[in-house]
C-alpha positions in Angstrom: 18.3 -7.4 -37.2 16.4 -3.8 -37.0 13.2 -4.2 -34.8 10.5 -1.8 -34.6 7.1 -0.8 -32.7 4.2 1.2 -32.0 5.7 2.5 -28.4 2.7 4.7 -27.5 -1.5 3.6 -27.0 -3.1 2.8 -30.0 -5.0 5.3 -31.8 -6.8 7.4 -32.7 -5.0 10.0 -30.8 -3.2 13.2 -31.2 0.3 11.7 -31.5 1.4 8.2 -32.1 5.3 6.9 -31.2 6.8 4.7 -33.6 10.3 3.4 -32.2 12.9 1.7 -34.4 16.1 0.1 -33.0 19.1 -1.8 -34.9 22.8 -1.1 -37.2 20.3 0.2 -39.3 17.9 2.1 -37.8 19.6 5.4 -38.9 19.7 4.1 -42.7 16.1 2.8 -43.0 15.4 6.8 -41.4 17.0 8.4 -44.4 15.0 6.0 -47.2 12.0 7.1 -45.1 12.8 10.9 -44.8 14.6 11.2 -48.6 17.2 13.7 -46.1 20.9 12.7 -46.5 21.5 13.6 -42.8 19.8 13.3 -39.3 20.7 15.7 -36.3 20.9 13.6 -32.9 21.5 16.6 -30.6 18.3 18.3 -31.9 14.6 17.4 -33.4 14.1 16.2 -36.9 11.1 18.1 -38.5 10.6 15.4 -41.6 8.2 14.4 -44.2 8.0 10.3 -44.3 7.3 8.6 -47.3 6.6 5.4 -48.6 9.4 4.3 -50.5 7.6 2.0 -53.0 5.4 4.3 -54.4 7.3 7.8 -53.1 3.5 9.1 -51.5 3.8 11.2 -48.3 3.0 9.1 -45.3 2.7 11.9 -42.9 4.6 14.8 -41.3 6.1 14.6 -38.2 9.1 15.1 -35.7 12.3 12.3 -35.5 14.2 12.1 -32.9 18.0 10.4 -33.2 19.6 8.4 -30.8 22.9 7.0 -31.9 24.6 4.2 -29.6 25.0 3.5 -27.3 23.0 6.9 -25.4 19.9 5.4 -26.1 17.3 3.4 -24.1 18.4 -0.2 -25.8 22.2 0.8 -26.2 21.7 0.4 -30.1 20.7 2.9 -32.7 17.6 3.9 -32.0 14.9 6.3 -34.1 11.4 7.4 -32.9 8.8 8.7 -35.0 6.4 11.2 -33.5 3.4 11.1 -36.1 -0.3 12.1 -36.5 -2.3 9.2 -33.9 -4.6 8.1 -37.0 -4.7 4.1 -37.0 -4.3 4.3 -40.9 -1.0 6.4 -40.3 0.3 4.1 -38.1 -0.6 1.2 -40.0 0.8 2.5 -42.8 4.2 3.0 -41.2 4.5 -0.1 -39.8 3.8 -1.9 -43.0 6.5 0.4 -44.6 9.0 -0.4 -42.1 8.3 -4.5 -41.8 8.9 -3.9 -46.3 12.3 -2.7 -44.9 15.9 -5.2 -45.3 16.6 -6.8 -42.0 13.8 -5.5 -40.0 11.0 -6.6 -38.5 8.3 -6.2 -35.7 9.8 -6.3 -32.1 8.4 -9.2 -29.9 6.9 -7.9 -26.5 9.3 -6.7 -23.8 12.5 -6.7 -27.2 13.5 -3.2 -26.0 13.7 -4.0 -22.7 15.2 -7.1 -23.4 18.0 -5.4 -25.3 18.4 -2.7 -23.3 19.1 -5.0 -20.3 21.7 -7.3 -22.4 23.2 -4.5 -23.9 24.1 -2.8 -19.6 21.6 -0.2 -19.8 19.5 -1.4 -16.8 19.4 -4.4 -14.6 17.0 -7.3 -14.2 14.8 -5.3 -11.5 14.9 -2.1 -13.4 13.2 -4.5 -16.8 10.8 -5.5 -14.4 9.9 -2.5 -12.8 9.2 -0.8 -16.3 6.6 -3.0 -16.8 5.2 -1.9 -13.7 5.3 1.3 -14.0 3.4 1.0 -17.0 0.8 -0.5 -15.0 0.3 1.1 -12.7 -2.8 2.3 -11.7 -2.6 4.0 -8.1 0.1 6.8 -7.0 1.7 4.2 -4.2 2.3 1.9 -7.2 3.6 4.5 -9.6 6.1 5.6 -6.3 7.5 2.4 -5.7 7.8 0.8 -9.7 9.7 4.3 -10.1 11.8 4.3 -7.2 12.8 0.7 -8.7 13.6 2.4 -12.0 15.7 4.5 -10.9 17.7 1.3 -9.0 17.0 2.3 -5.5 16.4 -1.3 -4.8 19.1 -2.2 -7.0 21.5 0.1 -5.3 21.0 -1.8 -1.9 21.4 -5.4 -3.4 24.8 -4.4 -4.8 25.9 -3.1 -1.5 25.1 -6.4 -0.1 26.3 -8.4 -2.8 29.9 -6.4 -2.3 30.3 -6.9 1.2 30.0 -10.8 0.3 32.2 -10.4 -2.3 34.5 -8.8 -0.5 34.1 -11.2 2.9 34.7 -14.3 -0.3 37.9 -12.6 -1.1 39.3 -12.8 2.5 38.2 -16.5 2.7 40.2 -17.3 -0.5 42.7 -15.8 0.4 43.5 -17.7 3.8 42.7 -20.8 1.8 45.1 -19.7 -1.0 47.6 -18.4 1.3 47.6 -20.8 4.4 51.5 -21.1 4.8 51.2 -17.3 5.5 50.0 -16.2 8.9 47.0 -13.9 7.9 46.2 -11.4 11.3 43.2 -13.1 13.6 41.2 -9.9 12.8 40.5 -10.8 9.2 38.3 -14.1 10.1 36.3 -11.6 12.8 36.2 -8.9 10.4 34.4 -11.0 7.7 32.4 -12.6 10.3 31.4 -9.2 11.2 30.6 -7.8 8.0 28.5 -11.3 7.0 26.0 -11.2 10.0 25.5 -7.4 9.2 24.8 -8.6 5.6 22.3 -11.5 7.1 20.4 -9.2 9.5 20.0 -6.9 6.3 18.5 -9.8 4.2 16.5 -10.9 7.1 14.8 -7.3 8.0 14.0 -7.2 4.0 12.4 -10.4 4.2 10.1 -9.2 7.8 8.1 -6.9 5.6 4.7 -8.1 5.4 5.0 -8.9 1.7 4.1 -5.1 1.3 6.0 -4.5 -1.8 4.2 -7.2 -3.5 0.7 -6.0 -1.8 1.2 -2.7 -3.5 1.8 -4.4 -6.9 -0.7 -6.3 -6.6 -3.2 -4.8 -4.3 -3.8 -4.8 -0.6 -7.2 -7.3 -0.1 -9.5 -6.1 2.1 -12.9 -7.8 3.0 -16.4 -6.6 4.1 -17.5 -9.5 6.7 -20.3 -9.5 8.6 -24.0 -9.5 9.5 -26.8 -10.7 6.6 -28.9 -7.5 5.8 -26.3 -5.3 7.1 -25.2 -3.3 4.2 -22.3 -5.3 3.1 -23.0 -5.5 -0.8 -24.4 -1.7 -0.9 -20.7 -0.6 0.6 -19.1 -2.6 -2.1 -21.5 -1.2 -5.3 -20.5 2.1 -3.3 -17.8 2.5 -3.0 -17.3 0.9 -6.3 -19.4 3.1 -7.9 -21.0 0.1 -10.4 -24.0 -2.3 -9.5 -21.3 -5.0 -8.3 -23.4 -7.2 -6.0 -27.0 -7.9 -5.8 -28.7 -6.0 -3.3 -32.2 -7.4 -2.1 -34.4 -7.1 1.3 -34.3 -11.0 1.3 -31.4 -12.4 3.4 -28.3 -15.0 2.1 -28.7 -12.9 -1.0 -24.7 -13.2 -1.4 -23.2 -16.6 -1.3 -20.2 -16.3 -3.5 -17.2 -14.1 -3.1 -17.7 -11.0 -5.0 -14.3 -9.1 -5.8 -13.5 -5.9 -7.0 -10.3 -3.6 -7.9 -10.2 -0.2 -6.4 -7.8 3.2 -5.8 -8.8 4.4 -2.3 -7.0 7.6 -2.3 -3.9 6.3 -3.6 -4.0 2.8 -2.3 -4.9 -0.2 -4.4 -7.1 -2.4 -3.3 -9.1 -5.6 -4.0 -12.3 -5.2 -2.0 -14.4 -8.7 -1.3 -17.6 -8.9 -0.5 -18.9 -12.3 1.3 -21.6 -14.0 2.5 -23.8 -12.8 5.5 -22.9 -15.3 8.5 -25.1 -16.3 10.6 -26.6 -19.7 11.4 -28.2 -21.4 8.3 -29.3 -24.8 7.0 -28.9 -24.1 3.8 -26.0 -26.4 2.5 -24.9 -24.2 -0.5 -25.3 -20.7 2.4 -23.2 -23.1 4.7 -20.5 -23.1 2.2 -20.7 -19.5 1.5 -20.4 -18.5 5.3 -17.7 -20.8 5.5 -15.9 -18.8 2.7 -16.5 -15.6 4.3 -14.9 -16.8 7.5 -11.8 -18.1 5.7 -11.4 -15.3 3.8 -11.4 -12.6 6.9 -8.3 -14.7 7.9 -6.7 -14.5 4.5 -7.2 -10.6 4.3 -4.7 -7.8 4.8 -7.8 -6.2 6.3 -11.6 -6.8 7.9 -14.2 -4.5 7.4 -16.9 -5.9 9.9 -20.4 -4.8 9.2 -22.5 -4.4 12.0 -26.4 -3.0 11.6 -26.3 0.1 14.2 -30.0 -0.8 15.0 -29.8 -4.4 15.7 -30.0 -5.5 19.9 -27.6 -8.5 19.4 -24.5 -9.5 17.4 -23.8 -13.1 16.4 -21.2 -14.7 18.3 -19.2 -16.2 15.2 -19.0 -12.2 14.3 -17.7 -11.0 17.7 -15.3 -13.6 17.6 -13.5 -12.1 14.1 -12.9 -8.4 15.9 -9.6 -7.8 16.3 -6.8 -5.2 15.5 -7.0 -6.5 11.9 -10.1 -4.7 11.3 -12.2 -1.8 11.3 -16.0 -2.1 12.8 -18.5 -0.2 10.3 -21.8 0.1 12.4 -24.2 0.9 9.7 -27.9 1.9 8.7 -26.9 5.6 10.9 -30.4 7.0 9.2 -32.9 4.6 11.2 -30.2 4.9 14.8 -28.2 7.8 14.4 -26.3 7.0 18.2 -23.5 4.9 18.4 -25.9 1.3 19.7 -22.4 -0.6 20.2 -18.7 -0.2 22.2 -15.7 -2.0 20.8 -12.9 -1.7 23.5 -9.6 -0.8 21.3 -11.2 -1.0 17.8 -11.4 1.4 15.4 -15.2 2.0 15.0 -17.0 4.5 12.6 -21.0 5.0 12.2 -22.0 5.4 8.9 -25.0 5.5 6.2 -24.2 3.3 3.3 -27.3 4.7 2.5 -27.4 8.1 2.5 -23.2 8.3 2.1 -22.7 9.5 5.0 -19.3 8.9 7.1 -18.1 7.1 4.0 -15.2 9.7 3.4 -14.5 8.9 7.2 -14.3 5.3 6.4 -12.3 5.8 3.8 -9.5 8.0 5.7 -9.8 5.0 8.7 -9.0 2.3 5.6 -5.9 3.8 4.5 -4.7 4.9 7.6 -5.0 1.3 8.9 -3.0 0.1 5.7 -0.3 2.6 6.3 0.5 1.9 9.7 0.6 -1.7 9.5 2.3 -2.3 6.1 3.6 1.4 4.2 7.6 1.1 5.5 10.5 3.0 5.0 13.6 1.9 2.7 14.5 1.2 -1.4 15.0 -2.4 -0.8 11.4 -3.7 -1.0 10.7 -7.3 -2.7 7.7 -6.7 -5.1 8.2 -10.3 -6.7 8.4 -13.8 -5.5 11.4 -14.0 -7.6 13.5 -12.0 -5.3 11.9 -13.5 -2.3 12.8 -16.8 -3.0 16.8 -15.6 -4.1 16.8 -13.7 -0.6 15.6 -16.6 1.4 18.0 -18.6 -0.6 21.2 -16.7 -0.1 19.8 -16.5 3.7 20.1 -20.2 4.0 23.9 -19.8 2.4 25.2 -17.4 4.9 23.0 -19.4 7.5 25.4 -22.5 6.9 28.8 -20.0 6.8 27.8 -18.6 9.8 27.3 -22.7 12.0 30.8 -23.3 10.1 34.1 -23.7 12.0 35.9 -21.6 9.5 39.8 -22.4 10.8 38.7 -26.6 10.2 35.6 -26.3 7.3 37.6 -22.8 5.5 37.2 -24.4 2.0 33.1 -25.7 2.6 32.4 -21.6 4.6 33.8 -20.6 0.8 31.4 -22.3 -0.8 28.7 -21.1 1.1 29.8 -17.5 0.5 30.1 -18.3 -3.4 26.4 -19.6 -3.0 25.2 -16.6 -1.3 26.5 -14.6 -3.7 25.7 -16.0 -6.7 21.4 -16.1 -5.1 21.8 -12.0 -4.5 23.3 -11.5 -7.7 20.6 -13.4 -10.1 18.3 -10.7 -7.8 19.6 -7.8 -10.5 20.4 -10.1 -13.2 24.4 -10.5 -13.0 24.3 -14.6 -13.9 21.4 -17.2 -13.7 19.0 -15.1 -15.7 18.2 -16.8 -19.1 15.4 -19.2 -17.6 13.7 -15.7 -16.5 15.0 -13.6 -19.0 12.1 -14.7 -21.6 9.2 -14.6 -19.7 10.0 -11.2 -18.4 
């Protein structure tokens, strides 16, 4: 079966890509283009046609990828046409009137490529983000996946256990010949460098997944200090209600933004401060759980007031930055945090905003942005790695001279969790969904 699709945006736009894959893609070209031969080492200039009725479709550029140098590892066409939805719609209808092919279902090239070798399991999955992608620290990281970095490093480890599993089978295979002392110690060795890998990848924060899906940061603080004007903002968009009368904000108001890079899901919360109103009661109570929740605090502190509420003094710590606000009525810094990062600013007037800003993403960078290729970016991989953790975890409390044949099994366990990581077995009941 020959599948095709629109590959690029829909229209209208300058150029639409129309990509065909299958045995037949290259026959089903030639009916289109009426030319008896396609180069695959250069571009196609063609006219396309509609077989039925012989009308020109459009004019355009085909490129020729025959198998298996192409992204699926099958034949593969793409048409570079005029962006017009008619075109397009036109084309598709005259491919889906062609024998044996039809529209691809979403992800089908991917999910061909990966059965036909061309990339692994984290690769499919990183394409998909990289498509997504919507901030330069996610586009980094989805193609530093692409390219296998992670990949890479879970095939290292999955060799050395490999490796270690071959030793271990052969003393059990071999036990009327005296294998030297130093092969036990040797796996041994090479198995607790393999666990302190898994376990320094698992000590991460969850930062892969927290740039994927967005580092949440929340504006906590006093009622009437700002908090809702920070968030339309820096925003730019009428977000929250902003009103003189206090308790204005009760629910928790979320939005998605790219600070300089960084993405970000901002919250804005209730005011807290003592109340008798049940349903301001429950929003305070929200506010207060979801300081604890965040990656990061922004607490909002009016520059001008005397007094801050003790429930608010209690939530400084190092997982926040202080914003003392309203700078145009008290221009002088009216409050001293010992040790936490502090900026004065005019929501306002926007001033010190750019400041606040730079102290947000510097906060984010030193306590989650690490170094390495091996970040987990799904719960999927999390839940293999803690997996194959608990495997070695039981090798490793195992008498391997008296419990050689169970210590086997544990290896054969570990390896078969970091393996399903990149999609060597145990993929089919993901395979769909991704």
């Amino acid at each position: 079966m020959n599948i095709f699709a629109l590959s690029s945006g829909r229209g209208p736009a300058g150029i639409a890509i129309i990509r065909l894959s299958g045995k037949d893609a290259n026959k089903i070209s030639k009916i289109i283009t009426k030319q008896k031969t396609l180069k695959s080492a250069e571009i196609n200039l063609c006219k396309f046609y509609n077989p039925v009725d012989n009308n020109l479709i459009d004019e355009g550029i085909l490129l020729w990828f025959p198998k298996p140098n192409s992204f699926t590892g099958d034949n593969l066409v793409e048409f570079h046409v005029h962006g017009s939805n008619a075109i397009v719609s036109l084309f598709l209808k005259v491919l889906s009137e062609q024998d044996d092919c039809r529209l691809a279902e979403p992800g089908e090239f991917t999910k061909i490529a990966f059965q036909n070798n061309k990339i692994d399991l984290i690769e499919a999955e990183s394409i998909g983000d990289l498509i997504n992608s919507e901030t330069e620290l996610q586009r980094k990281q989805a193609v530093n996946l692409v390219q296998g970095g992670a990949s890479s490093h879970y095939n290292d480890l999955r060799e050395k256990l490999i490796k270690a599993l071959a030793y271990i089978e052969a003393k059990i295979d071999f036990a009327e010949d005296d294998l030297p002392d130093s092969v036990l110690k040797d796996v041994q060795k090479s198995i607790k460098e393999v666990h302190l890998d898994i376990k320094t990848i698992l000590e991460d924060h969850k930062v892969g997944e927290k740039i994927r899906e967005g580092f949440r940061v929340s504006i906590i603080g006093e009622v009437n200090s700002g908090k809702s004007s920070l968030l339309n903002l820096l925003s730019k968009r009428d977000a929250a209600i902003v009103s003189e009368e206090k308790g204005t904000t009760r629910d928790i108001i979320e939005v998605y933004l790219n600070i300089d890079g960084y993405p970000v899901i901002l919250a804005d919360t209730a005011g807290i401060r003592t109340s008798r109103n049940e349903i301001e009661k429950k929003g305070i109570s929200l506010a207060i759980n979801k300081s604890k929740e965040s990656d990061l605090c922004l607490i909002m502190i009016d520059n001008s007031s005397k007094n801050i509420d003790p429930k608010i003094k209690n939530l400084i710590n190092d997982n926040c930055i202080v914003i003392l606000n309203k700078s145009d009525v008290n221009n002088k810094q009216n409050h001293n945090f010992s040790g936490i990062e502090t900026v004065l600013v005019s929501v306002k007037n926007n001033i010190n905003i750019i400041e606040l800003i730079t102290k947000v993403k510097d906060k984010l960078d030193k306590k989650f942005i690490l170094s390495g290729n091996a970040l987990v970016t799904r719960e999927r991989h999390r839940n293999k790695l803690n997996d194959c953790l608990k495997e070695i975890n039981s090798f490793l409390k195992k008498d391997q001279n008296k419990d050689i044949e169970m210590a086997a099994e544990d290896l054969r366990l570990a390896t078969r969790h970091l393996s399903s990581i990149v999609g060597k077995i145990d993929v089919e009941e993901i395979l769909g969904s991704i």
